[in-house]
Backbone as JSON, one array per atom type, in Angstrom:
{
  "sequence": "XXXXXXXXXXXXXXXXXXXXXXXXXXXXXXXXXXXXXXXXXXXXXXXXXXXXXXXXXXXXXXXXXXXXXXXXXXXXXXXXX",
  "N": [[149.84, 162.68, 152.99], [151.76, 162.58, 155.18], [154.07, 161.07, 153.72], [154.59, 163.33, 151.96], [155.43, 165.31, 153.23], [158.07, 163.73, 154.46], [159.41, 163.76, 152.72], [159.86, 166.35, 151.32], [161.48, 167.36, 154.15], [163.25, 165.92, 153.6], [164.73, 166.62, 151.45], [165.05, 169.29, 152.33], [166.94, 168.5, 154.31], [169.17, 167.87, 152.44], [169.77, 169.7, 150.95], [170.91, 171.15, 152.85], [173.05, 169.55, 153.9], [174.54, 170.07, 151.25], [175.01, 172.85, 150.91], [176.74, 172.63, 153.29], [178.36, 171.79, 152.19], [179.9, 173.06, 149.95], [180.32, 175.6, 151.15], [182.64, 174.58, 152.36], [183.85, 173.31, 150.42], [184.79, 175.8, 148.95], [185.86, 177.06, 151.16], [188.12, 175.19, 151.27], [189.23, 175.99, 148.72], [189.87, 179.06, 148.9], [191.64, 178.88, 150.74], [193.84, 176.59, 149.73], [194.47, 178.61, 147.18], [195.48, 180.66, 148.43], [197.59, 180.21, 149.78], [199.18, 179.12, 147.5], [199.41, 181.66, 145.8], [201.36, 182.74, 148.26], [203.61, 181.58, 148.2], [204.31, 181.93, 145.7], [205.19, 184.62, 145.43], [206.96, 184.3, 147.23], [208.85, 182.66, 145.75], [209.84, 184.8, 144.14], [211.13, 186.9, 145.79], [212.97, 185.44, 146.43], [214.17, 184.78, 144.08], [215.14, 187.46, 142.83], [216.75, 188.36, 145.44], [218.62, 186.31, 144.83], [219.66, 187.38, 142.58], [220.4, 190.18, 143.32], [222.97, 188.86, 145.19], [224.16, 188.44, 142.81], [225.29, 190.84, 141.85], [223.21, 192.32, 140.08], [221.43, 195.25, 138.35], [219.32, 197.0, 140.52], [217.09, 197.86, 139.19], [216.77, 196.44, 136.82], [216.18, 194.47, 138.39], [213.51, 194.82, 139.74], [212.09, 194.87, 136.95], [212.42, 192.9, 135.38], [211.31, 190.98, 137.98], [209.38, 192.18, 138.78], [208.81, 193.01, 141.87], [208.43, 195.89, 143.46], [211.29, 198.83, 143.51], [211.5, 199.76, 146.1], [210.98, 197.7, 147.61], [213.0, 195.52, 146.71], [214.75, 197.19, 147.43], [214.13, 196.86, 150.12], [215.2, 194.68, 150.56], [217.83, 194.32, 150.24], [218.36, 196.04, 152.49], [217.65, 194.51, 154.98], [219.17, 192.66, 154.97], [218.52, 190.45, 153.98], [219.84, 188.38, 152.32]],
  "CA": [[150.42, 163.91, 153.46], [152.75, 162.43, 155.36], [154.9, 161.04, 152.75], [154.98, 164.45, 151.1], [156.24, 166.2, 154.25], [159.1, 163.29, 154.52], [160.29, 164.23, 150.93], [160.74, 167.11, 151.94], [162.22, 167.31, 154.89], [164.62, 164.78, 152.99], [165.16, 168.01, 150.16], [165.9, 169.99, 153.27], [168.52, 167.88, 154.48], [170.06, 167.18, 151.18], [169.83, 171.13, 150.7], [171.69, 171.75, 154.12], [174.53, 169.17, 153.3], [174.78, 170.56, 150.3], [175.32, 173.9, 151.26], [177.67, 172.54, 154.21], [180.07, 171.09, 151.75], [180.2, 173.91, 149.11], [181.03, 176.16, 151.83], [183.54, 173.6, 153.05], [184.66, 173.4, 149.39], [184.96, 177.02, 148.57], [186.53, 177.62, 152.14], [189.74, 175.03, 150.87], [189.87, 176.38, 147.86], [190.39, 179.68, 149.36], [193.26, 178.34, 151.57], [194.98, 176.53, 148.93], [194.99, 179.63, 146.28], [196.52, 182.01, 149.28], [198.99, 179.27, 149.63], [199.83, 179.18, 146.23], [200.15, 183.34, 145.89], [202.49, 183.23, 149.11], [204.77, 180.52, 147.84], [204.67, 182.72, 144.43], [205.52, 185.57, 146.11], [208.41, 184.09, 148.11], [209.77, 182.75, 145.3], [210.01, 186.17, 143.11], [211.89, 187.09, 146.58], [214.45, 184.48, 146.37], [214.71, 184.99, 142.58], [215.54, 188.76, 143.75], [217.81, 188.1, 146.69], [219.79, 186.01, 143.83], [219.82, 188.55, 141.71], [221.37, 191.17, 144.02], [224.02, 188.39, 144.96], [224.79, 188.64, 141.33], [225.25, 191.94, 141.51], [222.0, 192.61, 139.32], [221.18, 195.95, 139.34], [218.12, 197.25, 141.37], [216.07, 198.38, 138.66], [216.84, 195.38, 135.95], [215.43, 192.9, 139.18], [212.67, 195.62, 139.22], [211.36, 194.98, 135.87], [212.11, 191.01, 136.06], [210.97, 190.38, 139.33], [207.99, 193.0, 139.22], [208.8, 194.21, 142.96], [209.29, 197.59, 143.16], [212.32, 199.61, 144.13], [211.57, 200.22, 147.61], [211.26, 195.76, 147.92], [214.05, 195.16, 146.71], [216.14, 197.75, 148.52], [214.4, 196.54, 151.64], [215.7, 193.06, 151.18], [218.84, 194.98, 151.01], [219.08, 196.49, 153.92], [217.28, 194.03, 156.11], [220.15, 191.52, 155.24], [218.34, 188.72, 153.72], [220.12, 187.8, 151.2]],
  "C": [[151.76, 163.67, 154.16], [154.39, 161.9, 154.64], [155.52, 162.54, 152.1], [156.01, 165.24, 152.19], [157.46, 165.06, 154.46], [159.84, 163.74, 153.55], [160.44, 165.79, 151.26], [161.31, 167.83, 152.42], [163.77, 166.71, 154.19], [165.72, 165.86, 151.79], [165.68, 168.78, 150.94], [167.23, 169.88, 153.6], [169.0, 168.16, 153.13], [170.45, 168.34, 150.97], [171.21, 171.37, 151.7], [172.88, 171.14, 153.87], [174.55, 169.91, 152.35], [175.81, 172.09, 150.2], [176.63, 173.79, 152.27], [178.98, 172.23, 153.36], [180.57, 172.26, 150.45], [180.77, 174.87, 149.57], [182.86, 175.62, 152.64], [184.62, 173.92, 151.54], [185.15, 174.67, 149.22], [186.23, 178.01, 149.73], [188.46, 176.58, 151.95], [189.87, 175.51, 150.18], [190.62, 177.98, 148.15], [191.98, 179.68, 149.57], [194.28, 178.26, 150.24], [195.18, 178.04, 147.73], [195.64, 180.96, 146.89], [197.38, 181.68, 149.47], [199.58, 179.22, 148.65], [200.15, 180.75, 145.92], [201.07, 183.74, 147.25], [203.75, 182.34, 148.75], [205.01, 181.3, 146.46], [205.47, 183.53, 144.93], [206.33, 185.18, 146.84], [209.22, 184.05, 146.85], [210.28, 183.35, 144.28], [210.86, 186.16, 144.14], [212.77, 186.44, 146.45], [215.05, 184.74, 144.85], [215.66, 186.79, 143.02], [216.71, 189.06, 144.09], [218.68, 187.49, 145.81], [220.26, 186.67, 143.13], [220.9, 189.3, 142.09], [222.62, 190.55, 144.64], [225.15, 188.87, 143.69], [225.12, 190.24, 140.84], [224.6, 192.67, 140.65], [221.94, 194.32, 139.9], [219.79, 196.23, 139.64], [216.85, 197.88, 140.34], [215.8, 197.29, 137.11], [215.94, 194.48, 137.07], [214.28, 193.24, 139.34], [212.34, 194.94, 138.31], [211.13, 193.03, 135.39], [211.54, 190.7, 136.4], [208.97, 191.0, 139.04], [207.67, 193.26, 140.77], [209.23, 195.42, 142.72], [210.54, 197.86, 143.77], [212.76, 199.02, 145.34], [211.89, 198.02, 147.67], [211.99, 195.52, 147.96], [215.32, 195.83, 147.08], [216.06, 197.43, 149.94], [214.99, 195.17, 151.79], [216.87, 193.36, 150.9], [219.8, 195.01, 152.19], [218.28, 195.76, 154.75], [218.17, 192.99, 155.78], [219.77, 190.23, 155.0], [218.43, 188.38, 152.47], [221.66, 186.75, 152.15]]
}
């Protein structure tokens, strides 16, 4: 009997890591794929912001870019280009 109840206990554990590292895993992968859609998403913005250098107009960087309008008139008028 006692053997049986070590095994498992031992399935328990192995269960509980298990679970600790899938959550662990699942919680970087998270991270990195919000990291990777904000670094996307910047650099549509910079593509953009070049654009409207280039005197692109606002509805060609629109359909390019895939920000809307309003986006790319606010990077505009907030001066970051």
């Amino acid at each position: 009997m006692d053997n049986i109840q070590k095994e498992i206990d031992k399935i328990i554990e192995n269960f509980d890591l298990l679970m600790y590292y899938d959550k662990e895993k699942l919680d970087n992968e998270i991270v990195y794929n919000n990291g990777l859609e904000h670094g996307k998403k910047e650099g549509i913005r910079e593509i953009a912001k070049n654009m409207l250098l280039k005197n692109f107009d606002v509805s060609y960087i629109s359909e390019i870019t895939g920000l809307t309008l309003e986006e790319i008139n606010s990077l505009k008028e907030n001066k970051e280009l």
